[in-house]
PyMOL Python script that loads the backbone (N, CA, C, O; Angstrom):
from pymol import cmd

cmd.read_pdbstr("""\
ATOM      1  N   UNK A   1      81.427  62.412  80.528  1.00  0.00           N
ATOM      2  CA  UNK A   1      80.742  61.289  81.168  1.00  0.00           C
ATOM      3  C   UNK A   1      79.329  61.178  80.605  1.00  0.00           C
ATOM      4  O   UNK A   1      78.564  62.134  80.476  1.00  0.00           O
ATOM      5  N   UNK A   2      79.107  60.123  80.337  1.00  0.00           N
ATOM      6  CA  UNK A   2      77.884  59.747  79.457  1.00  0.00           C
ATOM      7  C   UNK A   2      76.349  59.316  80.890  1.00  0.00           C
ATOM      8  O   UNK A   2      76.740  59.005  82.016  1.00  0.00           O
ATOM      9  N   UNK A   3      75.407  59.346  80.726  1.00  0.00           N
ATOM     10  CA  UNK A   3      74.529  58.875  81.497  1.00  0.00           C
ATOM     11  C   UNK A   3      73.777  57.711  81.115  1.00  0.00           C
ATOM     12  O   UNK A   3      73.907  57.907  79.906  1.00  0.00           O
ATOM     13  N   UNK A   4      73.173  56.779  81.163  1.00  0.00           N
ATOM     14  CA  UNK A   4      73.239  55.460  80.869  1.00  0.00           C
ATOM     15  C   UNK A   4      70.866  55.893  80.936  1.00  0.00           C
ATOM     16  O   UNK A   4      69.983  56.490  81.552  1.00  0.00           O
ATOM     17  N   UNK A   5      71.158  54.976  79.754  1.00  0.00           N
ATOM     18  CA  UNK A   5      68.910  55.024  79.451  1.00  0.00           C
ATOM     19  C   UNK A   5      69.339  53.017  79.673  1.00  0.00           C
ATOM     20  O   UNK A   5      70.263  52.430  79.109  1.00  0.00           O
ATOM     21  N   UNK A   6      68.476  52.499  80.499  1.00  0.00           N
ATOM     22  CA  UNK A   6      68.276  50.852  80.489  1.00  0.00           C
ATOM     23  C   UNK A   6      67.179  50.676  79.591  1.00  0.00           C
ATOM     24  O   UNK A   6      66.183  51.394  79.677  1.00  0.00           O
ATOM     25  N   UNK A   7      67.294  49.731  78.697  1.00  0.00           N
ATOM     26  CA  UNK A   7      65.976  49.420  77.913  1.00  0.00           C
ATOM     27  C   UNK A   7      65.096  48.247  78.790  1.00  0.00           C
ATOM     28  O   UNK A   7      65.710  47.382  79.414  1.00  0.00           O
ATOM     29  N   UNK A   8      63.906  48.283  78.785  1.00  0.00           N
ATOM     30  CA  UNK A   8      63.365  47.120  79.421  1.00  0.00           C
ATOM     31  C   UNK A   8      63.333  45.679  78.833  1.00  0.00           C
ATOM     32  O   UNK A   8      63.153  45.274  77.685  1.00  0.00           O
ATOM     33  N   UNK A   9      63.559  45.071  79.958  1.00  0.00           N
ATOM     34  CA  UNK A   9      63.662  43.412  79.935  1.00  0.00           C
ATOM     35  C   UNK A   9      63.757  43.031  78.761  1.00  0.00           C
ATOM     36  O   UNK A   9      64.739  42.791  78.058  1.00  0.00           O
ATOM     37  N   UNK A  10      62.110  42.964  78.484  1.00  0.00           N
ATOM     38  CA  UNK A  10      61.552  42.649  76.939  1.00  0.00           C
ATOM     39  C   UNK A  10      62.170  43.294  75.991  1.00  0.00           C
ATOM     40  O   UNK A  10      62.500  42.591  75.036  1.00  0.00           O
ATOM     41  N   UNK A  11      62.491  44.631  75.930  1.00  0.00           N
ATOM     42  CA  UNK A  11      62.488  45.491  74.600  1.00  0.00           C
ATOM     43  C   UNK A  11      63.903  45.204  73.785  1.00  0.00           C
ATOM     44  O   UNK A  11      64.953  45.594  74.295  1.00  0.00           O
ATOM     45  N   UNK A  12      63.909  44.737  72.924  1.00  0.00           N
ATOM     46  CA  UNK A  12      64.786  44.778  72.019  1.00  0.00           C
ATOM     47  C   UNK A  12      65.295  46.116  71.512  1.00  0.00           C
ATOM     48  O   UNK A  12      66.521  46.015  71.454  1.00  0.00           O
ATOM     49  N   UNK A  13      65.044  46.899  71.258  1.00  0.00           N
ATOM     50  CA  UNK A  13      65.150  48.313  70.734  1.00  0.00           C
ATOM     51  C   UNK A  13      64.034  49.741  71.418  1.00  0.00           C
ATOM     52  O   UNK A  13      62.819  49.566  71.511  1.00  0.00           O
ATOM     53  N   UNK A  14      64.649  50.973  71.801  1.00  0.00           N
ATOM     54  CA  UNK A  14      64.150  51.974  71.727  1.00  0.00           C
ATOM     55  C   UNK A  14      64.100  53.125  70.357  1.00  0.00           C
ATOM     56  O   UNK A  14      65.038  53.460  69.635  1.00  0.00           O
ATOM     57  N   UNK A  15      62.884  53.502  70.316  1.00  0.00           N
ATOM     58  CA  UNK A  15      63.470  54.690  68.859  1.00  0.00           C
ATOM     59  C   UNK A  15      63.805  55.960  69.591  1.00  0.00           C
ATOM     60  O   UNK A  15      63.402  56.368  70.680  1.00  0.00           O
ATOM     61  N   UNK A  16      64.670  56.499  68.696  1.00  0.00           N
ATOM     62  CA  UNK A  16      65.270  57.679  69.025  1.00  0.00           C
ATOM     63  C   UNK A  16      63.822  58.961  69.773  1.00  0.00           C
ATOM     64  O   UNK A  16      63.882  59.506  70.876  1.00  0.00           O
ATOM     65  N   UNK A  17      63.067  59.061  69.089  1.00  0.00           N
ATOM     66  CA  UNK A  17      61.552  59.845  69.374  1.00  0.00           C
ATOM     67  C   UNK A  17      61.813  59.412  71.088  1.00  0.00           C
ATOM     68  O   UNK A  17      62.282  60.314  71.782  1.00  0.00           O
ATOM     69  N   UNK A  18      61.495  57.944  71.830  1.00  0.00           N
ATOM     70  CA  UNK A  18      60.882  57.648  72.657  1.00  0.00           C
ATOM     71  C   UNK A  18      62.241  57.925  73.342  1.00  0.00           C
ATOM     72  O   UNK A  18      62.139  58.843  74.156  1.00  0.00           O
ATOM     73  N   UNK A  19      63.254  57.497  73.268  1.00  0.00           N
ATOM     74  CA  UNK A  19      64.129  57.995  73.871  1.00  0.00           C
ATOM     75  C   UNK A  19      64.667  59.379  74.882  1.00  0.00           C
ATOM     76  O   UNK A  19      65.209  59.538  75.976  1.00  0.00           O
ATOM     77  N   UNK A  20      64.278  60.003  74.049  1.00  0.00           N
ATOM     78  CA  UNK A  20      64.010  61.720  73.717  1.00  0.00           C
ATOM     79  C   UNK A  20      62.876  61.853  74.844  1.00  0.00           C
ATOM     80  O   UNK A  20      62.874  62.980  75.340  1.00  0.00           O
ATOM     81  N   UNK A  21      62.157  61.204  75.238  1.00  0.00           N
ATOM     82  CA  UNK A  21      60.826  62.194  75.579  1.00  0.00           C
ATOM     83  C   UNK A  21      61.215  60.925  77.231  1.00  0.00           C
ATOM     84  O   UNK A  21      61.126  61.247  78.416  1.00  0.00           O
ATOM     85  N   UNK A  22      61.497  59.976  76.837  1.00  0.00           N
ATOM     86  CA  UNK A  22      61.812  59.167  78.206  1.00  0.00           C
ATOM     87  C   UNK A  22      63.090  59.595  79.227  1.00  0.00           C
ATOM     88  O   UNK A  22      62.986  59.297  80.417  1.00  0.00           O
ATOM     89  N   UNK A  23      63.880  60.054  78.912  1.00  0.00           N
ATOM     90  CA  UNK A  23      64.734  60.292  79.487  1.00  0.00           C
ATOM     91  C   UNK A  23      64.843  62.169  80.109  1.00  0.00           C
ATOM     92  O   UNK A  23      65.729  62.783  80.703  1.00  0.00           O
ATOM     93  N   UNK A  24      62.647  62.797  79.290  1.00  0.00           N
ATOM     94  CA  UNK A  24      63.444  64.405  80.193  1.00  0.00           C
ATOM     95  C   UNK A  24      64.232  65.006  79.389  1.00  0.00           C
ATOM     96  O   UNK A  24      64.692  66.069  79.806  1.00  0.00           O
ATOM     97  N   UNK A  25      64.641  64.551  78.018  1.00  0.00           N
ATOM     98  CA  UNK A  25      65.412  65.550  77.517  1.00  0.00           C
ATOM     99  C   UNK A  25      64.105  66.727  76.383  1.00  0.00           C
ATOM    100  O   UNK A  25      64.516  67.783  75.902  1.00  0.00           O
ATOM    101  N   UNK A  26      62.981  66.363  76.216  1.00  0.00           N
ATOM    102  CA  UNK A  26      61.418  66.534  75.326  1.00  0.00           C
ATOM    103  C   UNK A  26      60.694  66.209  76.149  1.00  0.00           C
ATOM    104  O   UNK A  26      60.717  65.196  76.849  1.00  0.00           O
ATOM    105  N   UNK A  27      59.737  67.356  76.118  1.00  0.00           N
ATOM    106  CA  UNK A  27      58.188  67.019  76.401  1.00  0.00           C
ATOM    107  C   UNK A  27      57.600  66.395  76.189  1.00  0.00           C
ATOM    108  O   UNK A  27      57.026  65.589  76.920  1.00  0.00           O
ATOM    109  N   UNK A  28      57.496  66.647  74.454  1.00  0.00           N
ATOM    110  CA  UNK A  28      56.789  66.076  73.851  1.00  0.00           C
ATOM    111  C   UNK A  28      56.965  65.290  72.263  1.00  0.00           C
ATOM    112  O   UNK A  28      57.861  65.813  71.601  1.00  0.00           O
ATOM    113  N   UNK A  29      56.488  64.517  71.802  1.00  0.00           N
ATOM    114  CA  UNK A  29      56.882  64.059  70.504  1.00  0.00           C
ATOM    115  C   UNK A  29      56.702  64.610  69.542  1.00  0.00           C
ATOM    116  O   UNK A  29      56.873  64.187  68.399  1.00  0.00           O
ATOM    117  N   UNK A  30      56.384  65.485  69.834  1.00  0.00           N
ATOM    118  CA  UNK A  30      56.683  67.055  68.539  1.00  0.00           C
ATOM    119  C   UNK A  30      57.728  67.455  68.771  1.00  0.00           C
ATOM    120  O   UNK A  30      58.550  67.633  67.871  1.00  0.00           O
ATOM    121  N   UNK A  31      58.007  67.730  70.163  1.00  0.00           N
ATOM    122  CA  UNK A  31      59.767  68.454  70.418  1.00  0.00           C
ATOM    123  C   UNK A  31      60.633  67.640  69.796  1.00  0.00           C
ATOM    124  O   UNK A  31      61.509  68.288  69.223  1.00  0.00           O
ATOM    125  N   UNK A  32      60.731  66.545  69.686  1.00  0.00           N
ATOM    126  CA  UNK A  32      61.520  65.530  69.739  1.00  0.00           C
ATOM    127  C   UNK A  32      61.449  65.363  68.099  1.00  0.00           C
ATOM    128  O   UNK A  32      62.484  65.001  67.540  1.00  0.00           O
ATOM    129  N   UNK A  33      60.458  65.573  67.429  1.00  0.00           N
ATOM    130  CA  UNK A  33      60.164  64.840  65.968  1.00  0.00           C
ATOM    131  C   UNK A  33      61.319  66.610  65.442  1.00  0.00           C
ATOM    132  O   UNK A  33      62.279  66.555  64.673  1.00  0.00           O
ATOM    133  N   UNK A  34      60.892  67.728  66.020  1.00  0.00           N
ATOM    134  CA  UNK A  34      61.615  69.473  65.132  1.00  0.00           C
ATOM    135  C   UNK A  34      62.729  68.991  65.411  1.00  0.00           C
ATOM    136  O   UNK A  34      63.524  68.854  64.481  1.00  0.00           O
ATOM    137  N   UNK A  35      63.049  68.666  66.504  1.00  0.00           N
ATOM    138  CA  UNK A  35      64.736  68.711  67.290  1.00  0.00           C
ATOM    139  C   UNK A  35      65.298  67.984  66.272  1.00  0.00           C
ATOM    140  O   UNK A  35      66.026  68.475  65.410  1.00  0.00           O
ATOM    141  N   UNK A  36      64.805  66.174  66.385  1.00  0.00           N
ATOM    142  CA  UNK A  36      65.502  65.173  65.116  1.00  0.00           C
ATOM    143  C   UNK A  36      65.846  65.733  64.003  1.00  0.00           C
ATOM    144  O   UNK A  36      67.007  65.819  63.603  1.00  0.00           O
ATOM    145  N   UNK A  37      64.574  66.269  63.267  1.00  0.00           N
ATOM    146  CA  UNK A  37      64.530  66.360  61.534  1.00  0.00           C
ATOM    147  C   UNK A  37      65.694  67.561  61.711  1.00  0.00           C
ATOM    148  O   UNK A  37      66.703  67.326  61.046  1.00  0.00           O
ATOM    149  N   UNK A  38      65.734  68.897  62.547  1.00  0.00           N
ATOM    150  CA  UNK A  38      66.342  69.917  62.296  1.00  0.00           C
ATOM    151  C   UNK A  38      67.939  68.962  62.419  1.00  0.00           C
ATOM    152  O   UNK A  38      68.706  69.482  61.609  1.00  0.00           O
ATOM    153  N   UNK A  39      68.332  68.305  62.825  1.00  0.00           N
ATOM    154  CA  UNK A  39      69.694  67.523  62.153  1.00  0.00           C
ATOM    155  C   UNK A  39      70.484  68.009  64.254  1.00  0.00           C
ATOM    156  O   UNK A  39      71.685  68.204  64.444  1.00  0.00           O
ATOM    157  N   UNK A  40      69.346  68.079  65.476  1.00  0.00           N
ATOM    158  CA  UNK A  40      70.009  68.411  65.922  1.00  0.00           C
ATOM    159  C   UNK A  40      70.338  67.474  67.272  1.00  0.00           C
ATOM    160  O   UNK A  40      70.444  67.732  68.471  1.00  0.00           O
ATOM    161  N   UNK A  41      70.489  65.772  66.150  1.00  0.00           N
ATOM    162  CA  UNK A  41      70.332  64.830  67.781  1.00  0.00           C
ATOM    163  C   UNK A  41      71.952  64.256  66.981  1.00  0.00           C
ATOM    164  O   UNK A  41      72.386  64.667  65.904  1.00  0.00           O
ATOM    165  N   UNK A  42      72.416  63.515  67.631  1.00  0.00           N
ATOM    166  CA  UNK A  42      73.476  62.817  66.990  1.00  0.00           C
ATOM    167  C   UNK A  42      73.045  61.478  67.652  1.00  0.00           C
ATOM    168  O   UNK A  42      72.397  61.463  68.699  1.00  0.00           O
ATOM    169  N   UNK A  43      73.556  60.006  66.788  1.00  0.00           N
ATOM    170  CA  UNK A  43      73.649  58.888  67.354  1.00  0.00           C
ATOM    171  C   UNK A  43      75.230  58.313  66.527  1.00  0.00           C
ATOM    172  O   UNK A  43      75.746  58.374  65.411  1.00  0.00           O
ATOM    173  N   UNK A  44      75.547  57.731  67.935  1.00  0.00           N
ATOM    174  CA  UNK A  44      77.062  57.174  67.304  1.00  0.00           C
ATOM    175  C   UNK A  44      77.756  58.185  66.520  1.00  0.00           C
ATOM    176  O   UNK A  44      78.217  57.947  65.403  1.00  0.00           O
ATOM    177  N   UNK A  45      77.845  59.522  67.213  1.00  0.00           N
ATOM    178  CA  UNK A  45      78.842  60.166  66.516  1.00  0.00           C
ATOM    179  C   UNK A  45      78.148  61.147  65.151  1.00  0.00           C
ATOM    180  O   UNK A  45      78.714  62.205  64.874  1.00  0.00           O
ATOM    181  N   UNK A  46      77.186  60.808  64.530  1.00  0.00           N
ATOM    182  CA  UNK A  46      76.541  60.920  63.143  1.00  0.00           C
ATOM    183  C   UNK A  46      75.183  61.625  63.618  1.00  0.00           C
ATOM    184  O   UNK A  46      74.550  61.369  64.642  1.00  0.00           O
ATOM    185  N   UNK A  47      74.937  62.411  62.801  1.00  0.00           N
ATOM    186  CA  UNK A  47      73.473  63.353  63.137  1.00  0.00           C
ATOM    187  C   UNK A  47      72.717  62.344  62.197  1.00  0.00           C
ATOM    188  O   UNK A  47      72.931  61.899  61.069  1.00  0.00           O
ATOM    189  N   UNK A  48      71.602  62.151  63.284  1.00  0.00           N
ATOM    190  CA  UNK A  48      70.337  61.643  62.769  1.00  0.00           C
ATOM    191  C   UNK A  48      68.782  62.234  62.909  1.00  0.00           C
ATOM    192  O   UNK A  48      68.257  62.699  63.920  1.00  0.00           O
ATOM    193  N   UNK A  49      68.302  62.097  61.793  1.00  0.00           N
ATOM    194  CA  UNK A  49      67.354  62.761  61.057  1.00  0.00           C
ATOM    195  C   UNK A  49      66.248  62.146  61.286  1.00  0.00           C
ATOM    196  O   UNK A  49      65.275  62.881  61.119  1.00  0.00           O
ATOM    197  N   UNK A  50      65.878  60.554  61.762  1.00  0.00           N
ATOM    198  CA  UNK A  50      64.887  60.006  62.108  1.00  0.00           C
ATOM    199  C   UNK A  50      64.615  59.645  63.182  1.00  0.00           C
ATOM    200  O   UNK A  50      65.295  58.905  63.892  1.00  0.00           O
ATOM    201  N   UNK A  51      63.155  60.327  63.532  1.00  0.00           N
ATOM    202  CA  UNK A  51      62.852  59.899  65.267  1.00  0.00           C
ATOM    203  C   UNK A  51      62.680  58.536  65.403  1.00  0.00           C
ATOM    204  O   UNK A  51      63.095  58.032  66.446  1.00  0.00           O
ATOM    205  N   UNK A  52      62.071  57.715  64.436  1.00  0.00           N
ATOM    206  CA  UNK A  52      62.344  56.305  64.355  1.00  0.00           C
ATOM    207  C   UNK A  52      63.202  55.502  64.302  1.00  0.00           C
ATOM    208  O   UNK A  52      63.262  54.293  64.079  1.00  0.00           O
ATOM    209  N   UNK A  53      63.957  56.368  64.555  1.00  0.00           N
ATOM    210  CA  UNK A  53      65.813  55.531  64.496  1.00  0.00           C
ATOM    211  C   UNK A  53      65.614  54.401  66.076  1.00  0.00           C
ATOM    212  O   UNK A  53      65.346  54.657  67.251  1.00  0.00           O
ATOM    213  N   UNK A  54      65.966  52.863  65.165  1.00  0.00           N
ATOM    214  CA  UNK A  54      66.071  52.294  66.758  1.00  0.00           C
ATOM    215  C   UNK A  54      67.249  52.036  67.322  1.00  0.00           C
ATOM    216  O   UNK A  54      68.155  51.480  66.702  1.00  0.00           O
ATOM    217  N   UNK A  55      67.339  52.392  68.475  1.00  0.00           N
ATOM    218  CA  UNK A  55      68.365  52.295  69.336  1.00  0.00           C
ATOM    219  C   UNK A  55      68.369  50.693  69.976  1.00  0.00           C
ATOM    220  O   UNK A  55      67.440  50.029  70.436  1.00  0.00           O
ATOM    221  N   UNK A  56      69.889  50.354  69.794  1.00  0.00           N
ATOM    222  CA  UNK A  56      69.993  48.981  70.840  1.00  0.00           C
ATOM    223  C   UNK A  56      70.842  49.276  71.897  1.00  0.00           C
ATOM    224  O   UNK A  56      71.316  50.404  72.035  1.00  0.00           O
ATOM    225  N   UNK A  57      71.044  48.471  72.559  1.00  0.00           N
ATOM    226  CA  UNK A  57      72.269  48.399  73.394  1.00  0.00           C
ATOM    227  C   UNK A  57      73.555  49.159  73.133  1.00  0.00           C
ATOM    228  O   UNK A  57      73.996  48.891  72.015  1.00  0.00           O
ATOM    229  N   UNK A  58      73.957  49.629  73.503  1.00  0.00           N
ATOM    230  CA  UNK A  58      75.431  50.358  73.376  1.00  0.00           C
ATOM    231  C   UNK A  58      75.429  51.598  72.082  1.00  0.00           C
ATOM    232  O   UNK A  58      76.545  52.070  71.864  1.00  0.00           O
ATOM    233  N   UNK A  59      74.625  51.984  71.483  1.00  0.00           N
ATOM    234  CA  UNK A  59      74.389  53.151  71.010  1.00  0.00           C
ATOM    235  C   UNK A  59      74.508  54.142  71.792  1.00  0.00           C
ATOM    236  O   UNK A  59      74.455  53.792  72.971  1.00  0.00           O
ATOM    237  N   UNK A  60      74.671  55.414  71.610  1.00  0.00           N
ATOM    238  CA  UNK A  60      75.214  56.679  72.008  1.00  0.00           C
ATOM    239  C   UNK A  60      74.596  57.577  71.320  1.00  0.00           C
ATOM    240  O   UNK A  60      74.793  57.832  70.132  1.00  0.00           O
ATOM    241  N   UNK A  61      73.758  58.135  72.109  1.00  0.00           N
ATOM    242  CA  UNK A  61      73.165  59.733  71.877  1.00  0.00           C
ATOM    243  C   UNK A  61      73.242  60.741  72.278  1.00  0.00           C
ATOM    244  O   UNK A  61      72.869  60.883  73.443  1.00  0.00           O
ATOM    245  N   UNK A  62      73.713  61.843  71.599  1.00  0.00           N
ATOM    246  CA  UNK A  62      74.320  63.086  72.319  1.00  0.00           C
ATOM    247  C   UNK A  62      73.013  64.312  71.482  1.00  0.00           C
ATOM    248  O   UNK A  62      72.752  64.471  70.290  1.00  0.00           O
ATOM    249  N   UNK A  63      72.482  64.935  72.636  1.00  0.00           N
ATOM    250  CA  UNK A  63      71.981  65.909  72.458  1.00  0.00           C
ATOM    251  C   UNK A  63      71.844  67.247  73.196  1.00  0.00           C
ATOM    252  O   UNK A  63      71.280  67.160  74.287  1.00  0.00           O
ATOM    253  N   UNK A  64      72.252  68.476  72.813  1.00  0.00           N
ATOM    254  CA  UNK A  64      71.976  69.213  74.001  1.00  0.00           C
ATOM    255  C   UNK A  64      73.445  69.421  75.252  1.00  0.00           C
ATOM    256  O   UNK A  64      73.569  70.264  76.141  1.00  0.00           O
ATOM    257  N   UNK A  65      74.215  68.488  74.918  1.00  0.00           N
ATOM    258  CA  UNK A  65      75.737  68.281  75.350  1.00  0.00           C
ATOM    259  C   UNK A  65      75.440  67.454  76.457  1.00  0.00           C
ATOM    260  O   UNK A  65      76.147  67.434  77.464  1.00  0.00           O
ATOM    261  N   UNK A  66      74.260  66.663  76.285  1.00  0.00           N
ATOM    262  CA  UNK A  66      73.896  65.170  77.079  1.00  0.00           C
ATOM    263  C   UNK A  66      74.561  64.266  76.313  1.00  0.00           C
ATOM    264  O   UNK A  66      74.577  64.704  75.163  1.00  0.00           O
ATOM    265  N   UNK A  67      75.314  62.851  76.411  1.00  0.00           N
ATOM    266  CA  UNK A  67      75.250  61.830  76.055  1.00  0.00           C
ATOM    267  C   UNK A  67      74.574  61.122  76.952  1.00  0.00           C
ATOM    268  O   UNK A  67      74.675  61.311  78.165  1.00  0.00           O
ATOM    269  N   UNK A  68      73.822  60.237  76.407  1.00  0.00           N
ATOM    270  CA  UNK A  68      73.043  59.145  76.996  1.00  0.00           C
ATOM    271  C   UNK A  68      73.397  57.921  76.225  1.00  0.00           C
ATOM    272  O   UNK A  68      73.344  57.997  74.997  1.00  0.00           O
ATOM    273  N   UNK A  69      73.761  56.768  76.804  1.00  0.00           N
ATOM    274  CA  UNK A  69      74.410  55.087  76.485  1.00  0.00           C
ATOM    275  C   UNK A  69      73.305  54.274  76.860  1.00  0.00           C
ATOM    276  O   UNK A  69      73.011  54.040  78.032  1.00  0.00           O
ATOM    277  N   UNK A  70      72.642  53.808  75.789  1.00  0.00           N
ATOM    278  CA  UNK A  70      71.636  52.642  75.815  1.00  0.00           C
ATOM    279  C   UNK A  70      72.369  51.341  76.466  1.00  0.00           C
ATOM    280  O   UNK A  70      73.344  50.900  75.856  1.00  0.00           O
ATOM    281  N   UNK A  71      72.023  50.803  77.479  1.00  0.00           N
ATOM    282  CA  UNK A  71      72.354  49.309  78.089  1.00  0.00           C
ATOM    283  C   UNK A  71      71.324  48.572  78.076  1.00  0.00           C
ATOM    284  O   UNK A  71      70.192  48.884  77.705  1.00  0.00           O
ATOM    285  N   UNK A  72      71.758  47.406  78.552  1.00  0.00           N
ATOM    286  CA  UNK A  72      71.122  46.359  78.263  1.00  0.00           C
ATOM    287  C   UNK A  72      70.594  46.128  79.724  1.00  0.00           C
ATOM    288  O   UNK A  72      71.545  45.818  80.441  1.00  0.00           O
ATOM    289  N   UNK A  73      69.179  46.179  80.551  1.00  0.00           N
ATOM    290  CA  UNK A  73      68.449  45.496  81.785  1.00  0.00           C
ATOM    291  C   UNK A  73      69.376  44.088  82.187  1.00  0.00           C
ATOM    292  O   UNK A  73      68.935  43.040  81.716  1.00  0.00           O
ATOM    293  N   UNK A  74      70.277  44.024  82.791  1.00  0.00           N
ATOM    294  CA  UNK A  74      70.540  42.565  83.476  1.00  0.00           C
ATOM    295  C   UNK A  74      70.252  41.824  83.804  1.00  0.00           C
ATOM    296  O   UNK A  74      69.035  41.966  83.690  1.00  0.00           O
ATOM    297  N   UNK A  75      70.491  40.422  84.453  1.00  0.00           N
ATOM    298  CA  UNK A  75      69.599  39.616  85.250  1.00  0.00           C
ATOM    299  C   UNK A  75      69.944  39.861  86.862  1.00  0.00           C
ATOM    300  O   UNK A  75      71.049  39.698  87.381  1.00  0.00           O
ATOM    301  N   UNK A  76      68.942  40.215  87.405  1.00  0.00           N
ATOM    302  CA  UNK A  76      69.168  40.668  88.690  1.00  0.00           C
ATOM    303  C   UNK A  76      68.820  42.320  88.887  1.00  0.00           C
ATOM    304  O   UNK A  76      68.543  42.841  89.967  1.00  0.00           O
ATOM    305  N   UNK A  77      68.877  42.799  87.983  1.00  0.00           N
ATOM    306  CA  UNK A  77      68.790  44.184  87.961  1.00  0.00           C
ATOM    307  C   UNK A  77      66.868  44.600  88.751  1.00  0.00           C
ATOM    308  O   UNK A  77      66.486  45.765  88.863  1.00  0.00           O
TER     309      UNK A  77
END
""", "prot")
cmd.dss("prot")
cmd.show_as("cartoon", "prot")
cmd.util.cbc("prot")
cmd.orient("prot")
């Protein structure tokens, strides 16, 4: 079972870095920048290497034996 990150209203994209440190899984954006580069985040299945990786909607990040599912803020939400 995956746990769900909402991006805000406005935001078109989260990067993987902010992700990381928003959701409690990093302190800090150093944790988050060793963790990435060391090859030890996955998105969509695939290890990714950049904390700047942007995330949209329905991307999938597994770290730590967390998945977290980027959605989309609703109307009404």
């Amino acid at each position: 079972m995956s746990e769900q990150f909402s991006l805000r209203e406005n935001d078109e994209y989260i990067t993987l870095g902010q992700l990381l440190k928003a959701s409690g899984l990093v302190m800090s954006g150093s944790e988050a920048k060793a963790l990435i580069q060391n090859g030890e985040v996955c998105v969509n299945g695939e290890t990714e290497t950049r904390r700047g990786r942007k995330l949209r909607a329905k991307d999938r990040v597994l770290f730590d034996g967390r998945e977290i599912e980027i959605v989309e803020t609703g109307a009404g939400e």
